[in-house]
N, C-alpha and C positions, 0 to 999 in steps of 0.2 A: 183462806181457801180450803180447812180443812171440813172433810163433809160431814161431818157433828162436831156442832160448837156449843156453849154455852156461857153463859156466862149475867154478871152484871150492867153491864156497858158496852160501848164500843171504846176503841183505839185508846186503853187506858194508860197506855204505857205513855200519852202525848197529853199535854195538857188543857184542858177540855172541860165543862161542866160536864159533870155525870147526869147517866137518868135514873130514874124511879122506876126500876123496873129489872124482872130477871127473865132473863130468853134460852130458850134452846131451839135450835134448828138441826137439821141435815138434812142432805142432799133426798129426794124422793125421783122416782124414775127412771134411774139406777140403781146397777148393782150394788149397792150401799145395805143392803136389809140387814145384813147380819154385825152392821156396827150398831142398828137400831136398839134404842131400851128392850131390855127384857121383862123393866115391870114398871107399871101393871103390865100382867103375864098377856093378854089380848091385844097389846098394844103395836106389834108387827102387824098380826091381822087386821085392826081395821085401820090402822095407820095406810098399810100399802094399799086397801080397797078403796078409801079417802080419795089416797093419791091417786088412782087411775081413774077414777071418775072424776075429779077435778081438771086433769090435763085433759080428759074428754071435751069437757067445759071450755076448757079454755081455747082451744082448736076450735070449736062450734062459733066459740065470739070470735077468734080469728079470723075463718072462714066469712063472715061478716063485714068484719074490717077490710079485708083483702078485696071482697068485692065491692065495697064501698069506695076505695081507690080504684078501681079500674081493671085491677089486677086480678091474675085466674082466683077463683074463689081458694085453692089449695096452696097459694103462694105462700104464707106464713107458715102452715104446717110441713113443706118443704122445703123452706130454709133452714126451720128450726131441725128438722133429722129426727134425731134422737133425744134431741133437746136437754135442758138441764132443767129440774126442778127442784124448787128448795121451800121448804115450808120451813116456817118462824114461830114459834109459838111464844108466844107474849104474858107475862105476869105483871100488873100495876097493880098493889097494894095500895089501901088505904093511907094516903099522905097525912099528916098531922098538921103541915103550913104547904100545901100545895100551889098557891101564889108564888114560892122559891124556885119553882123546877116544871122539870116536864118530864112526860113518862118516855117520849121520844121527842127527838132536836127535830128542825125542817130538815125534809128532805125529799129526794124523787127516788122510785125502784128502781135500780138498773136492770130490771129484763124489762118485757113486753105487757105484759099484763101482770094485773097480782091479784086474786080473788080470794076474798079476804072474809071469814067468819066469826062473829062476835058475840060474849053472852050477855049480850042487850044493855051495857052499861055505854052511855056517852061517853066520848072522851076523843074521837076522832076529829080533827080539823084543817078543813086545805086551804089553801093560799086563794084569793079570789081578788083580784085589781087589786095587791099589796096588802088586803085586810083577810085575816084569820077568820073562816066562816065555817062554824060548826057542822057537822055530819050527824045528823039523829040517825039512832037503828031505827031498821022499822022490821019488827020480827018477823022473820021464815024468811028473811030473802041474805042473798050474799052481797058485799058490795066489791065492786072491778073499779082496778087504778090502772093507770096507762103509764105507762114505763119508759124509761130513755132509749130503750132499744129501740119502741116501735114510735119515739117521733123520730131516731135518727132512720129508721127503715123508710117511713112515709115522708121523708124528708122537710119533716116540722108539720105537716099537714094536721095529725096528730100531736099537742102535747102532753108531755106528764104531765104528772098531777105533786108538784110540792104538797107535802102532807104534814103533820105533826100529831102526837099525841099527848094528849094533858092528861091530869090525872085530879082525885079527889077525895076528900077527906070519909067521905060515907059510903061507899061501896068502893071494891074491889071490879078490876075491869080485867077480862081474858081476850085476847082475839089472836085469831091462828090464822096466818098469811100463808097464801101458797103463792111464790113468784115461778114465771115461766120463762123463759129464754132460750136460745139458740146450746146448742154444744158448746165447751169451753174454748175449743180451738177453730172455732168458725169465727170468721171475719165481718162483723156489720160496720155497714155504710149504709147509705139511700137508695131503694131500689131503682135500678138501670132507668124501667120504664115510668119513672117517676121526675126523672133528669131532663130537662129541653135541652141545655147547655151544660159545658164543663162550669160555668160562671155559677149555674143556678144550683151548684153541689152546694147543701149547708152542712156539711157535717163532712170529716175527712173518716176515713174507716179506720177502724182497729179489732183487733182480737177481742172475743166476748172477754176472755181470762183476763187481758190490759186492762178494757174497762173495770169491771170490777176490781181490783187491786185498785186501781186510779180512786174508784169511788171510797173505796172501802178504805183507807187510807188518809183520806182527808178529814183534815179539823174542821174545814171551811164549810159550813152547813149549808141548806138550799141544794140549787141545782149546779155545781161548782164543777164536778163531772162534767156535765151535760155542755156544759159552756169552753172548756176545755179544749172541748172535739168541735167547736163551734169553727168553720170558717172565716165569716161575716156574720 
């Protein structure tokens, strides 16, 4: 949970296949700037301008979403508050026997959306009826993953997207995620006006901060989370 991390893996201390791959994130959207790198020396600057025009973004597809359920067009960007954002930034190195490994395990975002920018190397692939179906870049545009949050918000109506990243022996692959989410200490569950019955609750609520620890935490790859908080 702390808001700059880095490292080579997740959860290394549990026993787990590693990835191929070195990461650094921090928290974006808050008060966080002054834990940010200082070099490259410009890298505050367009780092936080990045970030406020992405969470822009991501509110506009919200707004979207929100009215495609039914709900007031500003319903997500209201739950969310002041929200939490976290940008990941990603290093896959050229693999030598890339057949052994992967650059990231399956798995779903725990926020709500994650809009994601890549420097045009393949390597992105999502779950589709059980079969791993590649993601081509297609330059100048961003691509958007649907998050655990917002199928447990639209109460499954919406789901994530199990994703995975491969890696490969001839190019070098970047891609910088920015995930969005609710504040640490807000509560998701399915929204009210999304409910008929207590019966047709699919998701029980928890603290955004649970959930991630829950997610973040586990060995168990896929949507292990997401099923966790599952009712029925």
């Amino acid at each position: 949970m702390s808001p700059v991390r880095y490292g080579t893996s997740l959860n290394t201390s549990k026993k787990h296949s590693l990835h191929w791959r070195d990461y650094f994130r921090h928290y974006g959207h808050q008060n966080t700037l002054h834990l940010w790198p200082l070099n490259p020396p410009n890298y505050r600057n367009v780092a936080k301008e990045y970030l406020e025009e992405i969470w822009e973004l991501a509110m506009k597809i919200g707004g979207a979403i929100s009215e495609g359920l039914g709900l007031d067009q500003n319903y997500l960007e209201e739950s969310f508050g002041e929200g939490l954002q976290i940008l990941a930034a990603n290093y896959y190195p050229k693999c030598p026997q890339p057949e052994k490994t992967l650059g990231l395990a399956a798995h779903s975002d725990h926020g709500a959306l994650t809009i994601l920018m890549q420097n045009g190397v393949n390597g992105l692939q999502i779950k589709h009826n059980q079969d791993w179906v590649s993601v081509h870049h297609v330059p100048g545009t961003f691509l958007v993953n649907v998050g655990d949050c917002l199928e447990i918000l639209s109460n499954g109506k919406y789901k994530s997207v199990e994703h995975r990243a491969t890696v490969n022996a001839q190019r070098t692959r970047i891609s910088i995620a920015v995930g969005h989410g609710p504040a640490l200490s807000s509560t998701i569950g399915p929204a009210s006006q999304l409910v008929d019955q207590k019966d047709s609750v699919r998701y029980r609520s928890i603290t955004y901060k649970d959930y991630i620890e829950l997610q973040q935490s586990s060995t168990i790859r896929g949507k292990s989370a997401l099923q966790a908080v599952t009712t029925k």
